[in-house]
mmCIF file as gemmi writes it, N, C-alpha and C atoms, coordinates in Angstrom:
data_model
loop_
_atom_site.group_PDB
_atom_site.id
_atom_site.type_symbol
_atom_site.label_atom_id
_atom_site.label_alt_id
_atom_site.label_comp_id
_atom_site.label_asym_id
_atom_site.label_entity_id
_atom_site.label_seq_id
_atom_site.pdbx_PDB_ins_code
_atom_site.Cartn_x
_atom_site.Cartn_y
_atom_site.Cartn_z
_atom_site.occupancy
_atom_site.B_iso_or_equiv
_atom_site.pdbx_formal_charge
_atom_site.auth_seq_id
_atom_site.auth_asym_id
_atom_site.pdbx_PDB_model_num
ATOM 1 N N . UNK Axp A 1 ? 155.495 124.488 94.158 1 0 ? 1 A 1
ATOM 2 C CA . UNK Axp A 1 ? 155.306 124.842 95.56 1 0 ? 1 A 1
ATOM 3 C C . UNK Axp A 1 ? 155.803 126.263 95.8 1 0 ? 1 A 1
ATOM 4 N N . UNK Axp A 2 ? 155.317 127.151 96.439 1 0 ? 2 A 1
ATOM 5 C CA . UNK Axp A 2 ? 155.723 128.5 96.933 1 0 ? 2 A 1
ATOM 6 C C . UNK Axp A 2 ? 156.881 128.289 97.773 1 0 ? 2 A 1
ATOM 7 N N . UNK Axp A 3 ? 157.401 129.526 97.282 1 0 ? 3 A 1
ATOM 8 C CA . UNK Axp A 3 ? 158.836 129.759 98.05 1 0 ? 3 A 1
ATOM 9 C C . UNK Axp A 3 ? 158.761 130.742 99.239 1 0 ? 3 A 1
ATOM 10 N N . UNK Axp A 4 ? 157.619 131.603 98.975 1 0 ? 4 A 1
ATOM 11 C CA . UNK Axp A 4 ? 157.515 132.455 100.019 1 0 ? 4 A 1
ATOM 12 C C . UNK Axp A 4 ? 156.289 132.279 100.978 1 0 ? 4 A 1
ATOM 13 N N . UNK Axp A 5 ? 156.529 131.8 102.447 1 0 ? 5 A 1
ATOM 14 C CA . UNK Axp A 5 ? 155.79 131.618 103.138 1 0 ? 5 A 1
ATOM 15 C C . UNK Axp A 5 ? 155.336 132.344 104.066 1 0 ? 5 A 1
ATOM 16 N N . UNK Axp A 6 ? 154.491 132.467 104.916 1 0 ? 6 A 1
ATOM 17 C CA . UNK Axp A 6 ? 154.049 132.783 106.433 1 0 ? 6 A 1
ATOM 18 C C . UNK Axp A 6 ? 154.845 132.292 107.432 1 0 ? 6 A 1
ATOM 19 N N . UNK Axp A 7 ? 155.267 132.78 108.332 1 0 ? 7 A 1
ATOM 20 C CA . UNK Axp A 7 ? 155.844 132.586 109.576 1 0 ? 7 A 1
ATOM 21 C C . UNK Axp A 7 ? 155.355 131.135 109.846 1 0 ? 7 A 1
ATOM 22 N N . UNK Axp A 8 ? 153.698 130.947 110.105 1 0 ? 8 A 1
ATOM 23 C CA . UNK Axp A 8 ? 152.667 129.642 110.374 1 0 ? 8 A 1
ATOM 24 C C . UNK Axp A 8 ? 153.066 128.397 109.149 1 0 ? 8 A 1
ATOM 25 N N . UNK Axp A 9 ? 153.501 129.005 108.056 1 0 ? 9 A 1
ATOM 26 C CA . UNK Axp A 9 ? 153.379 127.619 107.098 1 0 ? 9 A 1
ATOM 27 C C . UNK Axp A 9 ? 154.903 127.405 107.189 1 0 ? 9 A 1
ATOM 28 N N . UNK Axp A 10 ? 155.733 128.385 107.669 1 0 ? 10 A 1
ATOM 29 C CA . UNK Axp A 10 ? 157.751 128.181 107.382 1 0 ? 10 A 1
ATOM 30 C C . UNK Axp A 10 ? 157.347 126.947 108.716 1 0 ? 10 A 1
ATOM 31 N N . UNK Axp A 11 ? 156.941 127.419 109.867 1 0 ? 11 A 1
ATOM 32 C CA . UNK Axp A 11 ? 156.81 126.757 110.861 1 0 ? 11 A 1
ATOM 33 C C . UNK Axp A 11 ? 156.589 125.469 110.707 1 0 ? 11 A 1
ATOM 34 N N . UNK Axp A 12 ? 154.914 125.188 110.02 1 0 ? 12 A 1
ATOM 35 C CA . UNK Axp A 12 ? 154.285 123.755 109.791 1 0 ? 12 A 1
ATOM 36 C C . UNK Axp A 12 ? 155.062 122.821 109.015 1 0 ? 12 A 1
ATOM 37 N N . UNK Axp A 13 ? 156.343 123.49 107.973 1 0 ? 13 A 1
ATOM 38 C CA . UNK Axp A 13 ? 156.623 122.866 106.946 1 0 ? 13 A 1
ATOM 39 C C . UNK Axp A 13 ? 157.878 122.217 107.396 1 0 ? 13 A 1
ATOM 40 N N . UNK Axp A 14 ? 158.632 123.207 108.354 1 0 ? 14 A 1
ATOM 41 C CA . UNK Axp A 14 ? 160.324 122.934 108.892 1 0 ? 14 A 1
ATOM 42 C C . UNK Axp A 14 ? 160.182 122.269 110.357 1 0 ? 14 A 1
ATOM 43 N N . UNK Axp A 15 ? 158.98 122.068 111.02 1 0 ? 15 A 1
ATOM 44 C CA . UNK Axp A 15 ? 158.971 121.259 111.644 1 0 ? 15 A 1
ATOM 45 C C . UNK Axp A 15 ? 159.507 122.12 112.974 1 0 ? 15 A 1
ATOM 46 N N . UNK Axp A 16 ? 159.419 123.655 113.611 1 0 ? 16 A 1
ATOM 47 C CA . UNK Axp A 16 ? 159.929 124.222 114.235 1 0 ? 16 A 1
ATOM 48 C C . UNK Axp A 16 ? 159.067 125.12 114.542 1 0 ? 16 A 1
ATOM 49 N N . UNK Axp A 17 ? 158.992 126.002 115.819 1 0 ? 17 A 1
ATOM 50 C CA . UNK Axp A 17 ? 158.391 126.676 116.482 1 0 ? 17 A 1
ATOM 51 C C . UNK Axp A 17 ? 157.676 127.939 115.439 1 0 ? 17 A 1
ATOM 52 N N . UNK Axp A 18 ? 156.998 128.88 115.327 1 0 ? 18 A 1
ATOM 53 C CA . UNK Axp A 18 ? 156.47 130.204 115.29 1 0 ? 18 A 1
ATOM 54 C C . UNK Axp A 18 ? 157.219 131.268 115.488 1 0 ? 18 A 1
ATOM 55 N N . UNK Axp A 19 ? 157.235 130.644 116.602 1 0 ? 19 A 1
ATOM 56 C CA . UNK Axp A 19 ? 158.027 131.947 117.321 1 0 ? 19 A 1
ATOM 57 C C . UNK Axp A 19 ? 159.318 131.885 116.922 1 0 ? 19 A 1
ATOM 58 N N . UNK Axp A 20 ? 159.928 130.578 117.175 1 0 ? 20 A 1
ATOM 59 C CA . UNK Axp A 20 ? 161.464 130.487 116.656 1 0 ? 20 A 1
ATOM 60 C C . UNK Axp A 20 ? 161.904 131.365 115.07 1 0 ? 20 A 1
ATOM 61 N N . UNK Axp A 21 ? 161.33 130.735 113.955 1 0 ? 21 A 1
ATOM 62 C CA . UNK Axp A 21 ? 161.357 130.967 113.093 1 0 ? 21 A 1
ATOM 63 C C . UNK Axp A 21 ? 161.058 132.591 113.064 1 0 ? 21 A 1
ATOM 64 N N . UNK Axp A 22 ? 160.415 133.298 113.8 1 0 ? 22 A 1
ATOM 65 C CA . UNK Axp A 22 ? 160.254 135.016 113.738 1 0 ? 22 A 1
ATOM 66 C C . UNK Axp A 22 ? 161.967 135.406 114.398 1 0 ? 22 A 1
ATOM 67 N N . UNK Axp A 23 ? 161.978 134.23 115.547 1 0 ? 23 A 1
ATOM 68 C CA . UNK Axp A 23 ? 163.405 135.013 115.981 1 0 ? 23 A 1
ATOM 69 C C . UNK Axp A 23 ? 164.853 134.914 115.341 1 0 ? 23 A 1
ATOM 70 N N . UNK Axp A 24 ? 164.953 134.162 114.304 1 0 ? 24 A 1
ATOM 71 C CA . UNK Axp A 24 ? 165.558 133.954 113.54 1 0 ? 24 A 1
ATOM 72 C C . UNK Axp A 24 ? 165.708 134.598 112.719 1 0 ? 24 A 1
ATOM 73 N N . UNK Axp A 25 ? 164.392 134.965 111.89 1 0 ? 25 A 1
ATOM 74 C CA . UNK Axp A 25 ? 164.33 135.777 111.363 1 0 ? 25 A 1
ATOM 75 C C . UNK Axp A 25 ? 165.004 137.333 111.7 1 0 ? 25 A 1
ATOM 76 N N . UNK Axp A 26 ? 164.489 137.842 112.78 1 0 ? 26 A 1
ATOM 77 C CA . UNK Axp A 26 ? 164.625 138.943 113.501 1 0 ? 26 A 1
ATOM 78 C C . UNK Axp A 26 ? 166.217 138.902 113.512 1 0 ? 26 A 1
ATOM 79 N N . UNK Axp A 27 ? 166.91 137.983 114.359 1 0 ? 27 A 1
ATOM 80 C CA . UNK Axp A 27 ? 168.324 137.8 114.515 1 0 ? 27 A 1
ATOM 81 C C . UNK Axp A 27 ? 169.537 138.192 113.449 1 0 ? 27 A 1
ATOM 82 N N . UNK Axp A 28 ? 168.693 137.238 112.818 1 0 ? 28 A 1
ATOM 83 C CA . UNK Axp A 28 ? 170.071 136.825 111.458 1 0 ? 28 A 1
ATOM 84 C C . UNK Axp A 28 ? 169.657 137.535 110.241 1 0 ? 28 A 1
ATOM 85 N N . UNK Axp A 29 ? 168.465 138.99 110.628 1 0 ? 29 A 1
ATOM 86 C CA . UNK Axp A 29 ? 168.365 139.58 109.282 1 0 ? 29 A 1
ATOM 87 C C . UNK Axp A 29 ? 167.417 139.204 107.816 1 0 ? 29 A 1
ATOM 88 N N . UNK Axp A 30 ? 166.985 137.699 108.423 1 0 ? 30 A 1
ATOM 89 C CA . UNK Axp A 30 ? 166.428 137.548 107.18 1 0 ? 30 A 1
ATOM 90 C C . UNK Axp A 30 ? 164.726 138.034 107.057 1 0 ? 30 A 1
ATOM 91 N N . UNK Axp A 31 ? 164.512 138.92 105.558 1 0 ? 31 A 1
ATOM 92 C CA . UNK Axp A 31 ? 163.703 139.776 105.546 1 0 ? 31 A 1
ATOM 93 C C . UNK Axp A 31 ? 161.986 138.902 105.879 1 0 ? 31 A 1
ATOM 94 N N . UNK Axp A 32 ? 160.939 139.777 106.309 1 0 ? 32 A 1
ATOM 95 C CA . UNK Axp A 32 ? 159.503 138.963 106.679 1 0 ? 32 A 1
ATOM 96 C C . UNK Axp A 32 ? 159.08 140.647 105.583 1 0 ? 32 A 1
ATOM 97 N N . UNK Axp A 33 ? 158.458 140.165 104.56 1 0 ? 33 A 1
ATOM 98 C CA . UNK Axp A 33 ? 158.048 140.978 103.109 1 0 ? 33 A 1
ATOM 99 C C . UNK Axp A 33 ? 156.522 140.742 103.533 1 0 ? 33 A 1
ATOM 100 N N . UNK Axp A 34 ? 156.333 141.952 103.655 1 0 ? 34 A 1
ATOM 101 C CA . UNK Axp A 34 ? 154.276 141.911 103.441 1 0 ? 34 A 1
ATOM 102 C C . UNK Axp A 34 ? 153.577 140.305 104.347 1 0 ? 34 A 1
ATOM 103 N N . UNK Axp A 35 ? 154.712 139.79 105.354 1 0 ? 35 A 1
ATOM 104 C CA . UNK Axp A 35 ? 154.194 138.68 106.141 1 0 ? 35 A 1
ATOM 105 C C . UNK Axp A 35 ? 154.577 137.432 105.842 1 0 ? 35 A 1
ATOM 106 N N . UNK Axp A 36 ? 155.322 137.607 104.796 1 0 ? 36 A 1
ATOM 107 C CA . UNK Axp A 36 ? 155.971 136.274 103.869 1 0 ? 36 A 1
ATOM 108 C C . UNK Axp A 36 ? 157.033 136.294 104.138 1 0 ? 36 A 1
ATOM 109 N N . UNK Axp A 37 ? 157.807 134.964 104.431 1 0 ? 37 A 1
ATOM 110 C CA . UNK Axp A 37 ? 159.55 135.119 104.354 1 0 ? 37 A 1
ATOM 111 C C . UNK Axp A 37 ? 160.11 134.28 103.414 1 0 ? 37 A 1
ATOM 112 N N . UNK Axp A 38 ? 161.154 134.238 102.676 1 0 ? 38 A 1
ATOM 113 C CA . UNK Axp A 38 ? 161.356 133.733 101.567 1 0 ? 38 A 1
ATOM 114 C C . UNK Axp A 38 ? 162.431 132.169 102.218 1 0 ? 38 A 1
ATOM 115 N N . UNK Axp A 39 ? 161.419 131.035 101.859 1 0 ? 39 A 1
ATOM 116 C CA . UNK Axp A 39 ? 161.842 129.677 102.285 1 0 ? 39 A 1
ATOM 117 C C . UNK Axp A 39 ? 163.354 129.547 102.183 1 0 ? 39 A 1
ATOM 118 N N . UNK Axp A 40 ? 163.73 129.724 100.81 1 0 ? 40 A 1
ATOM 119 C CA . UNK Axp A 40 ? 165.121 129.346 100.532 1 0 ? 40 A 1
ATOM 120 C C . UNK Axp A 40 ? 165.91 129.667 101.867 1 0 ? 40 A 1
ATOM 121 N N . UNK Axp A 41 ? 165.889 131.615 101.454 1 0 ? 41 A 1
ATOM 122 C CA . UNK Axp A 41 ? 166.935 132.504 102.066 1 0 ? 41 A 1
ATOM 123 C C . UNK Axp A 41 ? 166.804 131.771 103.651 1 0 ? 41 A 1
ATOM 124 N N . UNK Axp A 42 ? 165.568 131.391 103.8 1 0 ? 42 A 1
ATOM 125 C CA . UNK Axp A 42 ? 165.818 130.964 105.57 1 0 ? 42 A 1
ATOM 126 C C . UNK Axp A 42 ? 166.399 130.205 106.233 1 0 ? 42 A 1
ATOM 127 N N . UNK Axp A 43 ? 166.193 128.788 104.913 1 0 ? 43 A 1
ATOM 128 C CA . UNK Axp A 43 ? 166.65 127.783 105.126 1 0 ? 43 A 1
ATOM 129 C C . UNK Axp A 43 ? 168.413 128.163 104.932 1 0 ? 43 A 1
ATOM 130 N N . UNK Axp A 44 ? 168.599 128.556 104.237 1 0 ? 44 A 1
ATOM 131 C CA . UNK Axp A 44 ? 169.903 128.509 104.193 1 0 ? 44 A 1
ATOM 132 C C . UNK Axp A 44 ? 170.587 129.149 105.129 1 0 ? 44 A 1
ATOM 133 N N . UNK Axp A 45 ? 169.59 130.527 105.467 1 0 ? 45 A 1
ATOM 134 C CA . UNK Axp A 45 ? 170.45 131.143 107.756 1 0 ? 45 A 1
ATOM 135 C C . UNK Axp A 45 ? 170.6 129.999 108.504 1 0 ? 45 A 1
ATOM 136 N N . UNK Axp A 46 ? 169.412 128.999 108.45 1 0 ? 46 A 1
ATOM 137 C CA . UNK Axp A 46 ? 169.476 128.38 109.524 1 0 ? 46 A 1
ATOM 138 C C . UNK Axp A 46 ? 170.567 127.272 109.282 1 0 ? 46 A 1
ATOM 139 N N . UNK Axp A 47 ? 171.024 127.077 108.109 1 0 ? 47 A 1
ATOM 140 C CA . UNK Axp A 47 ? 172.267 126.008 107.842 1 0 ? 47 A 1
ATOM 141 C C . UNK Axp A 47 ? 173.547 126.646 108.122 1 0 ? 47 A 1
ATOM 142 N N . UNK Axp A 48 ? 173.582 127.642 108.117 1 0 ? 48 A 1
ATOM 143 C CA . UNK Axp A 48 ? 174.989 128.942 108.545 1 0 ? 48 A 1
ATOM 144 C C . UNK Axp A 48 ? 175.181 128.796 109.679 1 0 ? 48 A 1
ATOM 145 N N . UNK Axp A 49 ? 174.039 129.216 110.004 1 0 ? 49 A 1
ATOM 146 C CA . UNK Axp A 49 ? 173.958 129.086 112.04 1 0 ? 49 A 1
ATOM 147 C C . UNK Axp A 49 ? 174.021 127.553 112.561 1 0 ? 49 A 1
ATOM 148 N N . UNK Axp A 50 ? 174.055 126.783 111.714 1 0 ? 50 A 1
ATOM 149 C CA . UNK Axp A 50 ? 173.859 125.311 112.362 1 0 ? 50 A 1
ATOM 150 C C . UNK Axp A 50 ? 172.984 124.906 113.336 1 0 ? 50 A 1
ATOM 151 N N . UNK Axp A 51 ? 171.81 125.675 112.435 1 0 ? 51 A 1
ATOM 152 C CA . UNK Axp A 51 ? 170.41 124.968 113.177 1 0 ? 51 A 1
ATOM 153 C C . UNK Axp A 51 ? 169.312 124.384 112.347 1 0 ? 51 A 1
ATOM 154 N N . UNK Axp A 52 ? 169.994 123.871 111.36 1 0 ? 52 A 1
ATOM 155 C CA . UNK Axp A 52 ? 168.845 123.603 109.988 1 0 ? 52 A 1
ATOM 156 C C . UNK Axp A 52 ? 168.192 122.318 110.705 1 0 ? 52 A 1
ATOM 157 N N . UNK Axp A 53 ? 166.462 122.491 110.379 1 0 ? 53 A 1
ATOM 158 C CA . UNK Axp A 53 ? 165.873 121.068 111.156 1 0 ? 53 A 1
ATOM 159 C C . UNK Axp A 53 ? 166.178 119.865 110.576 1 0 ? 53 A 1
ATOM 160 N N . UNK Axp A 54 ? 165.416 119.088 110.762 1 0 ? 54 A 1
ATOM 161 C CA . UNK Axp A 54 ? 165.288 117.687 110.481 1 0 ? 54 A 1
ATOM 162 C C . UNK Axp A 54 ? 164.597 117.72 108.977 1 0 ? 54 A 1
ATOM 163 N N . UNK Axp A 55 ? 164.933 117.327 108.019 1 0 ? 55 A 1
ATOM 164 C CA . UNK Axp A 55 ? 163.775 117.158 106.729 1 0 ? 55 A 1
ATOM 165 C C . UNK Axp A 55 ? 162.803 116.129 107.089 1 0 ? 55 A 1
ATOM 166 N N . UNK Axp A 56 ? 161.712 116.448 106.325 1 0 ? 56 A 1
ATOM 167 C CA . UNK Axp A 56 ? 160.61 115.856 106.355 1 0 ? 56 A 1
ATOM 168 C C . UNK Axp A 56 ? 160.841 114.863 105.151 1 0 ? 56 A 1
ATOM 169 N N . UNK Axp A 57 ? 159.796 113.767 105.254 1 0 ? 57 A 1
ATOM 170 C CA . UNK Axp A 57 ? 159.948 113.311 103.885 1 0 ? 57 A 1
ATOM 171 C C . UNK Axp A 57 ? 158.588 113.524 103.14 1 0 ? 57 A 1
């Protein structure tokens, strides 16, 4: 599975807004590369910040 996603697929996959996920991004620094943001690094801001979503199964 790819690690580096679209804003639209970080979104579809984490179960969380578009927009959120850009402002997060934007916020906490984590980089958006040629339109891609790298899943890990995001997931793991949003566990810092104590906003990691819900997992999917």
């Amino acid at each position: 599975m790819a690690n580096h996603l679209t804003p639209e697929e970080l979104s579809e996959e984490l179960g969380i807004d578009r927009q959120e996920v850009i402002r997060v991004c934007v916020q906490e620094g984590v980089p958006i590369y040629q339109g891609k943001i790298d899943k890990t690094l995001f997931q793991a801001q949003l566990q810092a910040i104590g906003a990691e979503p819900a997992q999917r199964g």
